[in-house]
N, C-alpha and C positions, 0 to 999 in steps of 0.2 A: 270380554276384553279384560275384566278385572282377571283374571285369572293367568292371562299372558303378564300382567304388570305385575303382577305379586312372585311370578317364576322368575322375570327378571332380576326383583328386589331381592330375589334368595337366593337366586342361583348366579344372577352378574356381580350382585352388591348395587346395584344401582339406588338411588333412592327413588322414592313414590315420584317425587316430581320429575327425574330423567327418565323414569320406566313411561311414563304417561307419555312425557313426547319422544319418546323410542316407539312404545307402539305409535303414536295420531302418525308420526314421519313416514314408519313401513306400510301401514295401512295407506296413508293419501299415496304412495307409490304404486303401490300395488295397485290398487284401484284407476291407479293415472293408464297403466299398460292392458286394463281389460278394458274392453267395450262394455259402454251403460248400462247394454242390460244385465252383466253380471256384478257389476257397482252395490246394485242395493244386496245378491245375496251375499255378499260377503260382508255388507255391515250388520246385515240380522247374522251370520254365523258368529261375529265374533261380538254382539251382543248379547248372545246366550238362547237368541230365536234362530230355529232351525229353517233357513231358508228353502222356498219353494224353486223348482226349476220351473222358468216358466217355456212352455217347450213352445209356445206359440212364438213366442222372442225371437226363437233359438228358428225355427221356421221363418219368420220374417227376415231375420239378417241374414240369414242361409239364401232367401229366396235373391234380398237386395244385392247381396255379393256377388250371388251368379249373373243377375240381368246386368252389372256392373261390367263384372270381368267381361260379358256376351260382348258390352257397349261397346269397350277397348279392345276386342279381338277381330267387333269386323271393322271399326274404326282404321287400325292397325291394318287388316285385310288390304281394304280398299286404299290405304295410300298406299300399300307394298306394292298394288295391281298396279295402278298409277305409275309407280317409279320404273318397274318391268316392262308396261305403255310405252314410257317414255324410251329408255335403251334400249328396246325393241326397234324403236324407229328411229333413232342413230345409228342403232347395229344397221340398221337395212340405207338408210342413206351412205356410209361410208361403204358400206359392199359396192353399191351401186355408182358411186366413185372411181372406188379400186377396177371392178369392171369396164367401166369404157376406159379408166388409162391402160390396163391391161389391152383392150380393142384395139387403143390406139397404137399402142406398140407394136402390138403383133403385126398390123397393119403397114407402120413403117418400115418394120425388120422385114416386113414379102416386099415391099417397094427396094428397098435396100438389095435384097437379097438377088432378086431379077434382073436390076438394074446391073448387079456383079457379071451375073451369066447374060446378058445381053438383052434381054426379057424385055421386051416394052410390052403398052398396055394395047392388045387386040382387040 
């Protein structure tokens, strides 16, 4: 990190005391937008220790975010099915509405119609 703060001082003009909190502000940012487990390599990178990747982390969060995203997708699923359930059987209650008033018209329009030509009921 001395080495970012000494680039600053020659190369912005900064002095030692604005380069120190230019870099702590970029770094605590930086670190704010990754996840923990890459937090600490990048304080051993910019301490002068060459950070380890640790691939088991990197496996564990990989594994958490899938069973995560699985949770929310059949979560997601299962009320999508539910709401389809649901309008499903509106859709068929109002068919079945429309249907018998359909019945019944046609019904009245042959009573009607007979009644025109003379037609009673035999």
């Amino acid at each position: 990190m001395q080495e970012l703060i000494n680039k600053l001082m020659s190369e912005v003009g900064l002095t030692a005391e604005q380069a120190q909190k230019t870099t702590t502000t970029v770094m605590d940012f930086v670190k704010s937008k990754l996840p923990s487990s890459l937090s600490g390599n990048l304080d051993a990178m910019f301490s002068g220790v060459k950070g380890e990747v640790k691939e088991e982390s990197y496996q564990e969060k990989a594994s958490e975010f899938a069973d995560a995203t699985k949770e929310k997708l059949e979560d997601f699923a299962g009320d999508a099915k539910e709401k389809l359930e649901d309008i499903a059987g509106e859709a068929k209650e109002k068919l079945s509405e429309a249907a018998d008033k359909a019945e019944e018209m046609a019904k009245d329009a042959l009573g009607k119609l007979k009644g025109l030509f003379g037609g009673g009921d035999k």
